[in-house]
SEMARKOL-318022 format. One record per residue (C-alpha): residue number from 1; residue in three letters; z, y, x. Coordinates in pm, 1 decimal. Layout:
<recs>
+--------+-------+----------+----------+----------+
| tormar | semar |       pz |       py |       px |
+--------+-------+----------+----------+----------+
|    NUM |   ALA |        Z |        Y |        X |
...
+--------+-------+----------+----------+----------+
</recs>
This chain:
<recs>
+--------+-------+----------+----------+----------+
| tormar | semar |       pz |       py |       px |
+--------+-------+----------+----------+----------+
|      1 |   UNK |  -6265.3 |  -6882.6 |   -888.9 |
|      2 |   UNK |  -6622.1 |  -6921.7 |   -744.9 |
|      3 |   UNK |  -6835.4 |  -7144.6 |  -1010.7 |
|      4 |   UNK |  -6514.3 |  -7330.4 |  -1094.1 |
|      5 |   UNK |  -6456.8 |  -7453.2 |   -713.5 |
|      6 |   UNK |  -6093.0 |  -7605.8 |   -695.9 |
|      7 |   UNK |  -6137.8 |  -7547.9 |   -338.9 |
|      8 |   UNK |  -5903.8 |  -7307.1 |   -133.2 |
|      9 |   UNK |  -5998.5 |  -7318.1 |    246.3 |
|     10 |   UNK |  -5665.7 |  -7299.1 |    420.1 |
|     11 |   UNK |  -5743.9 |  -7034.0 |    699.3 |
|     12 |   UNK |  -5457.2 |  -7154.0 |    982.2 |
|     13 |   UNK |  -5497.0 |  -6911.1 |   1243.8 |
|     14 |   UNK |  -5351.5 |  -6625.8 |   1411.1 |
|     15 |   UNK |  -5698.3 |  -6487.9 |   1559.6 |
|     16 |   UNK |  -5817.2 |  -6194.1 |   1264.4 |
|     17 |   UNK |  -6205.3 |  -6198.4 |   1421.0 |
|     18 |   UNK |  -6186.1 |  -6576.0 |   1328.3 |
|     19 |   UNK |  -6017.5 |  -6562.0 |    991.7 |
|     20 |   UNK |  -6226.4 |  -6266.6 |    924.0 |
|     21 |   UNK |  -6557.8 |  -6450.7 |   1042.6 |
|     22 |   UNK |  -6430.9 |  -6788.4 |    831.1 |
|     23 |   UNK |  -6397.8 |  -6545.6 |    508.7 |
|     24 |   UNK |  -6730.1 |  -6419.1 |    522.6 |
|     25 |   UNK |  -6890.9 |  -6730.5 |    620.5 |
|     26 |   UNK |  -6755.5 |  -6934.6 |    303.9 |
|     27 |   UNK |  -6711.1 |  -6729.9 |     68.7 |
|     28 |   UNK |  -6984.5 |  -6847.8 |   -148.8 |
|     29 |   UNK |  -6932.1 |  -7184.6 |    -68.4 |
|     30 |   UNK |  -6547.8 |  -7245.0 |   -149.0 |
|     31 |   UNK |  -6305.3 |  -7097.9 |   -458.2 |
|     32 |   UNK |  -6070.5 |  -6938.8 |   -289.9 |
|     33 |   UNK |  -5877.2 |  -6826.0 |     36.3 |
|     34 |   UNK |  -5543.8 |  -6962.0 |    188.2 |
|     35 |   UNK |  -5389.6 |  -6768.2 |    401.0 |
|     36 |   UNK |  -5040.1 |  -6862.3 |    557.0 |
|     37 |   UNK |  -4718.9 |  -6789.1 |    723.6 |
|     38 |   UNK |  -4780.3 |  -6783.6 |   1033.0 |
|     39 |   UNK |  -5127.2 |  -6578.2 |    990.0 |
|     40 |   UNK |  -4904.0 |  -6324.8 |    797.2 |
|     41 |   UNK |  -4614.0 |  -6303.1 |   1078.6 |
|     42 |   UNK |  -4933.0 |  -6227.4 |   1335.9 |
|     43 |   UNK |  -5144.3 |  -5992.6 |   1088.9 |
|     44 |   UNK |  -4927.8 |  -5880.2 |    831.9 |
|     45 |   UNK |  -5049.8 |  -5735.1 |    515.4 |
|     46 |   UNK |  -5317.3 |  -5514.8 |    705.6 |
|     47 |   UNK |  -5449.9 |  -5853.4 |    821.1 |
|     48 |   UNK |  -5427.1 |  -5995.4 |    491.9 |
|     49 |   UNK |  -5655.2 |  -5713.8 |    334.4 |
|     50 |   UNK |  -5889.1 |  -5755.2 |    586.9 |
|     51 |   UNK |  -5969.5 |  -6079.4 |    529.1 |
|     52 |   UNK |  -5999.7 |  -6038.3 |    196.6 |
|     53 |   UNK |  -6194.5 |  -5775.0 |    224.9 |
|     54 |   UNK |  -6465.8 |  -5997.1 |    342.9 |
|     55 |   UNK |  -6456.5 |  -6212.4 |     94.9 |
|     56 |   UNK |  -6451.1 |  -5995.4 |   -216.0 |
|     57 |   UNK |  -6414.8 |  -6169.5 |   -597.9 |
|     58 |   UNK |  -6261.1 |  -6471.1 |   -446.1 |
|     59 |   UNK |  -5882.2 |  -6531.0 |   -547.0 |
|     60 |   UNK |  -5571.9 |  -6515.8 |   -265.4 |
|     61 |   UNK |  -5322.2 |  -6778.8 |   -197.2 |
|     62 |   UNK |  -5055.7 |  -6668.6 |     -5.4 |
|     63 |   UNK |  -4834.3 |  -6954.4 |    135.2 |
|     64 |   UNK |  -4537.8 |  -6765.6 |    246.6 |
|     65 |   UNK |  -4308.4 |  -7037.1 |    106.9 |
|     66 |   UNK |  -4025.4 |  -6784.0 |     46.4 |
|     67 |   UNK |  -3678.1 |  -6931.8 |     97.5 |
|     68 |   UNK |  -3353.0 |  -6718.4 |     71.3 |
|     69 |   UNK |  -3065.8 |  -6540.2 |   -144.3 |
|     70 |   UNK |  -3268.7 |  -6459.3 |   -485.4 |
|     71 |   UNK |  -3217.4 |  -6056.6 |   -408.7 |
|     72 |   UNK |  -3367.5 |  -6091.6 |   -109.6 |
|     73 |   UNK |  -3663.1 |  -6352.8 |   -236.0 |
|     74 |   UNK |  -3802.7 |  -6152.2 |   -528.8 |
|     75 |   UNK |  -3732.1 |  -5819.3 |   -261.5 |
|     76 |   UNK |  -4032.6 |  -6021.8 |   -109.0 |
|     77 |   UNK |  -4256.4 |  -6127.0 |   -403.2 |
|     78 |   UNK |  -4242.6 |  -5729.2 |   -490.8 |
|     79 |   UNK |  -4347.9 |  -5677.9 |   -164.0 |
|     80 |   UNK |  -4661.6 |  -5852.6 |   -151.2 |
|     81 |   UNK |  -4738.7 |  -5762.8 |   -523.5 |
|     82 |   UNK |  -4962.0 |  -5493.6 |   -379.3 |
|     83 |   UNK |  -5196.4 |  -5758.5 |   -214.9 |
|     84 |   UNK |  -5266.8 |  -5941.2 |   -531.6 |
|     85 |   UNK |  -5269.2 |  -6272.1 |   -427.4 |
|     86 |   UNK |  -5353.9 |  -6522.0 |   -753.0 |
|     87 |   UNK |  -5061.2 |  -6748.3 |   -580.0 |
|     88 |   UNK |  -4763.8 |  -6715.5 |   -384.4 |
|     89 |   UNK |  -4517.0 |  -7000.6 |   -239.6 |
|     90 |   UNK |  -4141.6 |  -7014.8 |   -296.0 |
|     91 |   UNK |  -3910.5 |  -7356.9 |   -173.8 |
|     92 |   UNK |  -3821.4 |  -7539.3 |   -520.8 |
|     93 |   UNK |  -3502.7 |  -7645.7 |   -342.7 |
|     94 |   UNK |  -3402.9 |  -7226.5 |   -337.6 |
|     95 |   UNK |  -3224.7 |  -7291.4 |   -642.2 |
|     96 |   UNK |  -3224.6 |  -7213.7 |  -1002.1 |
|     97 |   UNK |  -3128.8 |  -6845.3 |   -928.6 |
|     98 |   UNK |  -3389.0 |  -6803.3 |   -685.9 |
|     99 |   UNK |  -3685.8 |  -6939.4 |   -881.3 |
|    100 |   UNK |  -3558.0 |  -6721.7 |  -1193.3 |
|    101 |   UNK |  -3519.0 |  -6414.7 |  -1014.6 |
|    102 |   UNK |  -3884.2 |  -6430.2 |   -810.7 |
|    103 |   UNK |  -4038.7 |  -6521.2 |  -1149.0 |
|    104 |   UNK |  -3881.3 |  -6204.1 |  -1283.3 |
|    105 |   UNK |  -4026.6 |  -6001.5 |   -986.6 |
|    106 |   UNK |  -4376.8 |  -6158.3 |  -1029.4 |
|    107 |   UNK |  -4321.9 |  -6094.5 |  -1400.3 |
|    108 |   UNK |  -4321.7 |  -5708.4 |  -1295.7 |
|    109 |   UNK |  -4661.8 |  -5751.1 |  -1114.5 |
|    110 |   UNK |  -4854.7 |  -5612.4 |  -1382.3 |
|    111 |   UNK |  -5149.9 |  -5778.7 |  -1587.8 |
|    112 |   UNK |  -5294.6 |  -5979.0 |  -1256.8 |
|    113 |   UNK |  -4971.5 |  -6062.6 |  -1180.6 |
|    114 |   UNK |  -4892.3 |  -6322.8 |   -922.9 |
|    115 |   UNK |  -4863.7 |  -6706.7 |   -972.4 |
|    116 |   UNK |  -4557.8 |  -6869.0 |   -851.5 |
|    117 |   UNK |  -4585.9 |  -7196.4 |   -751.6 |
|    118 |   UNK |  -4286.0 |  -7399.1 |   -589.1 |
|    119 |   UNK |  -4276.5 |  -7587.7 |   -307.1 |
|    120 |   UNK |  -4163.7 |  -7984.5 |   -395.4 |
|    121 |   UNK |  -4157.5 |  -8205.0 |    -61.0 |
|    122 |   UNK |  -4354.7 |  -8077.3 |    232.2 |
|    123 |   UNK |  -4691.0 |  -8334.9 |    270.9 |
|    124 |   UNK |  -4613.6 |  -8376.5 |    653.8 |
|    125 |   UNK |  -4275.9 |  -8538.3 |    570.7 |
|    126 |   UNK |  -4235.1 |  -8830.4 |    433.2 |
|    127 |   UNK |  -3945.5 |  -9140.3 |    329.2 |
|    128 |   UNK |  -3799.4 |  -9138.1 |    644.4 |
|    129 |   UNK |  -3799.2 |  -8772.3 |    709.1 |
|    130 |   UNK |  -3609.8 |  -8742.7 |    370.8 |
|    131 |   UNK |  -3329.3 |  -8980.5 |    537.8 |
|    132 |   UNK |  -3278.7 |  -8800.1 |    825.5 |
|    133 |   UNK |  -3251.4 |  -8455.9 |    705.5 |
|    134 |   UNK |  -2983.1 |  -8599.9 |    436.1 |
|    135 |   UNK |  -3168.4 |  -8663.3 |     96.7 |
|    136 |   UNK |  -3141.9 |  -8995.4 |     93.3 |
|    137 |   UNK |  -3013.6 |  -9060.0 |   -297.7 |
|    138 |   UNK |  -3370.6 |  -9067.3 |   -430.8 |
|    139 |   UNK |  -3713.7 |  -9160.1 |   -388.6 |
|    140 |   UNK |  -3998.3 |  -8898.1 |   -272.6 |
|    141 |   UNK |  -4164.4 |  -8921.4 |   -622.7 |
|    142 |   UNK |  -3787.0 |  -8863.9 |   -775.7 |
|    143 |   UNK |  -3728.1 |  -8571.7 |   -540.7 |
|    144 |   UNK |  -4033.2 |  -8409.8 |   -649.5 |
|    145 |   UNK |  -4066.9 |  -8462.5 |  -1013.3 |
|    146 |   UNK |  -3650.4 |  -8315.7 |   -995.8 |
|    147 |   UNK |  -3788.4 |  -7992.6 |   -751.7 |
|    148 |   UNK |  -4106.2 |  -7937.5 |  -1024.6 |
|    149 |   UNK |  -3929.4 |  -7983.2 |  -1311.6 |
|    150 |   UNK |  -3687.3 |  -7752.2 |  -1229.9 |
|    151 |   UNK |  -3938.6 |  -7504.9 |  -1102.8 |
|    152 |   UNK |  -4098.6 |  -7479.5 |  -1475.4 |
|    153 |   UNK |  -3726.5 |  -7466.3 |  -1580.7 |
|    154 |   UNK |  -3713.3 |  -7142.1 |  -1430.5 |
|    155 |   UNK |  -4031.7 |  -7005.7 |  -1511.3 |
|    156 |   UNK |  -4295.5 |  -7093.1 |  -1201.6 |
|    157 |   UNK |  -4669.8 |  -7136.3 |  -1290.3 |
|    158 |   UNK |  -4643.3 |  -7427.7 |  -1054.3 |
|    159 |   UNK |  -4549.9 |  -7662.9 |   -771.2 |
|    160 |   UNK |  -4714.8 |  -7738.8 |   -470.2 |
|    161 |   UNK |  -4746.2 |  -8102.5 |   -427.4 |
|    162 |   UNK |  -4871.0 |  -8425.3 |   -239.4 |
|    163 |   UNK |  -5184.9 |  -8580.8 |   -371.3 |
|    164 |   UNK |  -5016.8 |  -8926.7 |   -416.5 |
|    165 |   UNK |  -4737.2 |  -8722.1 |   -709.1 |
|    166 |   UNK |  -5038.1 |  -8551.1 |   -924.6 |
|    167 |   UNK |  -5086.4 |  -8801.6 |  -1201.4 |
|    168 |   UNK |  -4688.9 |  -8812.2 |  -1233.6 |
|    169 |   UNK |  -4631.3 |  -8460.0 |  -1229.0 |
|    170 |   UNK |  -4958.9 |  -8412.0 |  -1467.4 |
|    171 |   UNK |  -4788.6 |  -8618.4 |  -1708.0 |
|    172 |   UNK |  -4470.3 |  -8475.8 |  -1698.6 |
|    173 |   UNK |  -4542.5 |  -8090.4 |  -1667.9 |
|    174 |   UNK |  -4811.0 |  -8082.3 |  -1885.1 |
|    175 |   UNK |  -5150.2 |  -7992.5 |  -1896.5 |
|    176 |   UNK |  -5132.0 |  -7575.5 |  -1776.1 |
|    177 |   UNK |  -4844.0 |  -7615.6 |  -1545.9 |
|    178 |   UNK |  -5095.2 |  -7566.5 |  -1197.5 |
|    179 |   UNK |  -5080.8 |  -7806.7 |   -930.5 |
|    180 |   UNK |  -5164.5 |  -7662.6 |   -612.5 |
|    181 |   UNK |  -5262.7 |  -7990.6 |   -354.0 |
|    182 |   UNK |  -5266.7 |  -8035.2 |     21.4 |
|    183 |   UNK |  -5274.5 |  -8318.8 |    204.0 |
|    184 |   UNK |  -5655.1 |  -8372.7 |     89.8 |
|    185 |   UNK |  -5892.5 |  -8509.8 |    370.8 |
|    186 |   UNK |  -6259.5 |  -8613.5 |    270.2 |
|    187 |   UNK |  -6310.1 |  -9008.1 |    417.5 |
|    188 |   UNK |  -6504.8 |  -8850.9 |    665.3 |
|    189 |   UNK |  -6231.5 |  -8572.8 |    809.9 |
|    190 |   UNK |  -5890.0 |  -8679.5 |   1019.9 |
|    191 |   UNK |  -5581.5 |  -8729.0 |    852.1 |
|    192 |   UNK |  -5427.6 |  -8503.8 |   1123.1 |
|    193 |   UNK |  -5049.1 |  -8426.3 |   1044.6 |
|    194 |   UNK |  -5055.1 |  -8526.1 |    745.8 |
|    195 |   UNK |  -4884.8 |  -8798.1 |    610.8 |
|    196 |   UNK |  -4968.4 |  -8863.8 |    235.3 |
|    197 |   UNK |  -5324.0 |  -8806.6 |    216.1 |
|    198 |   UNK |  -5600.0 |  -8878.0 |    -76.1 |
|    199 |   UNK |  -5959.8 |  -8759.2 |    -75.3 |
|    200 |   UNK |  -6093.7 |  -8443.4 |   -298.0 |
|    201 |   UNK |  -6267.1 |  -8647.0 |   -565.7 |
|    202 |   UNK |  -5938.2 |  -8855.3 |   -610.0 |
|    203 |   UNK |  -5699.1 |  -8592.9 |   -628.7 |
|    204 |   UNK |  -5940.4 |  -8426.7 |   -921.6 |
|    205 |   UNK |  -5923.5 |  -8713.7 |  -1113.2 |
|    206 |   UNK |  -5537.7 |  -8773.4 |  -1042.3 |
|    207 |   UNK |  -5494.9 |  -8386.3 |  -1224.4 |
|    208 |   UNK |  -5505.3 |  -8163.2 |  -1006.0 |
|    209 |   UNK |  -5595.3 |  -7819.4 |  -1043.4 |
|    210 |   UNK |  -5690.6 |  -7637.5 |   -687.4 |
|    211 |   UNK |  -5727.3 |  -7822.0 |   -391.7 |
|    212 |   UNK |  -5638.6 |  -7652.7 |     13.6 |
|    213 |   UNK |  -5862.5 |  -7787.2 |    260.0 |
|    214 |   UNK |  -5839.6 |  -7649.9 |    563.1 |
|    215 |   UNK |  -5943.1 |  -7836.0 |    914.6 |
|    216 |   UNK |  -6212.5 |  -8013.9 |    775.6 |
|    217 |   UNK |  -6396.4 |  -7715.4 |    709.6 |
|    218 |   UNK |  -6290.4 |  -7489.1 |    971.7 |
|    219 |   UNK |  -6273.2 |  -7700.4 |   1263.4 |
|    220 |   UNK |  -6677.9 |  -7861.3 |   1142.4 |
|    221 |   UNK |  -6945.5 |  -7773.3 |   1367.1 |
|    222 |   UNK |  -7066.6 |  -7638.9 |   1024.2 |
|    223 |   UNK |  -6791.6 |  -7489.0 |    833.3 |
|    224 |   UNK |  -7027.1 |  -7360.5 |    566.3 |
|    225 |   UNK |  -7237.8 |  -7739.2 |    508.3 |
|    226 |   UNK |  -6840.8 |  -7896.6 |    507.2 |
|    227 |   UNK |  -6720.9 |  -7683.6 |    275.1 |
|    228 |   UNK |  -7066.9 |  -7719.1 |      9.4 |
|    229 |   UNK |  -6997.8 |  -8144.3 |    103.9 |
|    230 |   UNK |  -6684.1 |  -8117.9 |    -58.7 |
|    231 |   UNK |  -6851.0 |  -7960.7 |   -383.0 |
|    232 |   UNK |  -7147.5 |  -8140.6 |   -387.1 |
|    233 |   UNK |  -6862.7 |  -8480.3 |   -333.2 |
|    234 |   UNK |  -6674.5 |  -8335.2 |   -653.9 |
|    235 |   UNK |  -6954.5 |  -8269.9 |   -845.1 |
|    236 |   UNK |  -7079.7 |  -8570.6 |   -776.6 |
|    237 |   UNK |  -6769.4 |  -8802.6 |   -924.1 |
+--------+-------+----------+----------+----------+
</recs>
C-alpha cells in the first residue's frame, strides 16, 4: 500500500490509453489499483500488465468475481497467479467446495500469494432485489454475515461487502479477516448505481480495511486533487 492509503481506485473501463493514463496519473495519490471484469474480458492479462506497469509498487485488485464448478474456479485463480494481484474476487454463494478449492489454488501461489476475498451481496442490489431473485428467508445483513462467515469457513482472507455491514462483519470475523468496501461516495460525489452508500471517513471508522472508489475520482475534472481529497478527508477524521 502507498503510505497506508485504504484507497483502491476502481479503474471501470474498457479503453487501455485511459486506464493506462488513470494508473500513471494516481499512482502516488491512491493505495492501490482495481481493475475489473469487464476491463479483463476487453484487455486480458496483457492489458492487465500494462496497467500495472504504470503504476509500479502499488498492489492489484482483480475483481473477476469467479463463479463456477470448484475445478474450473481454482483452474482460474491459477491462472491469474502469474499477475500477482494482492486480491482476487470469488461469489461467496459458489459454495463450500468452491471457496475451499480456490483457497487451495491461491494457497499454491507462492509467498505473495493471492488474497481471496468473497463476494457477500452485490452493493447495487438491495431488499427488494433479494425478493425477486428468490432469497427472501432472511434479511440483507443475515445474508451477508451467512455468505462471510462461511467464506472464512473455507479459508478466504475476506469478503467484499456494503459499507452499511462493516461494523457487523468487523465484529463477527474478527480483527484480520479484510474487508474489501464499495459502495463509498464522498458527500460531495453521486451516489450513481449504488444503492447502500456511506462516505470514506465513515466506512474507516465502521472497520473497514481498503476502500474502491472509482467514479469520483475518475470521472473529476481532476482525478489526481479527488483522489488526494479523499486522503486528506481520512486523515483528517
Amino acid at each position: 500500500m502507498s503510505a497506508g492509503n485504504p484507497v483502491f481506485v476502481a479503474l471501470d473501463t474498457t479503453d487501455l490509453g485511459a486506464a493506462k493514463a488513470w494508473a500513471k496519473r494516481l499512482k502516488g495519490s491512491v493505495g492501490g489499483v482495481k481493475l475489473g471484469l469487464e476491463f479483463f474480458a476487453a484487455r486480458g492479462p496483457a492489458g492487465i500488465r500494462a496497467v500495472m506497469g504504470e503504476a509500479p509498487g502499488l498492489p492489484l485488485f482483480l475483481d473477476l468475481k469467479l463463479h463456477d464448478i470448484p475445478n474450473t474456479v481454482a483452474g482460474a485463480v491459477r491462472a491469474v497467479a502469474g499477475l500477482k494481484p494482492r486480491y482476487l474476487t470469488v461469489h461467496a454463494s459458489g459454495g463450500p467446495a468452491m471457496l475451499r478449492a480456490a483457497a487451495e489454488a491461491a494457497a499454491q501461489s507462492g509467498k505473495d500469494r493471492v488474497r481471496l476475498l468473497g463476494v457477500t451481496i452485490l452493493t447495487s442490489l438491495d431488499s427488494s432485489d433479494l425478493k425477486r431473485v428468490g432469497f427472501a428467508e432472511r434479511a440483507m445483513d443475515q445474508h451477508v454475515a451467512a455468505l462471510a462467515a462461511l467464506a472464512q469457513d473455507c479459508g478466504l482472507d475476506g469478503v467484499i461487502c456494503s459499507p452499511h455491514e462493516v461494523a457487523d462483519l468487523r465484529r463477527a470475523m474478527g480483527g484480520e479477516f479484510v474487508l474489501m468496501v464499495p459502495g463509498v461516495r464522498p458527500r460531495w460525489a453521486d451516489a450513481g448505481d449504488q444503492k447502500r452508500v456511506m462516505t470514506p471517513a465513515e466506512a474507516m471508522r465502521a472497520g473497514a480495511t481498503h476502500l474502491v472508489i472509482g467514479r469520483p475520482i475518475t470521472k473529476a475534472a481532476d482525478p489526481e486533487a479527488a483522489a488526494r481529497k479523499i486522503s486528506q478527508e481520512l486523515a483528517a477524521a
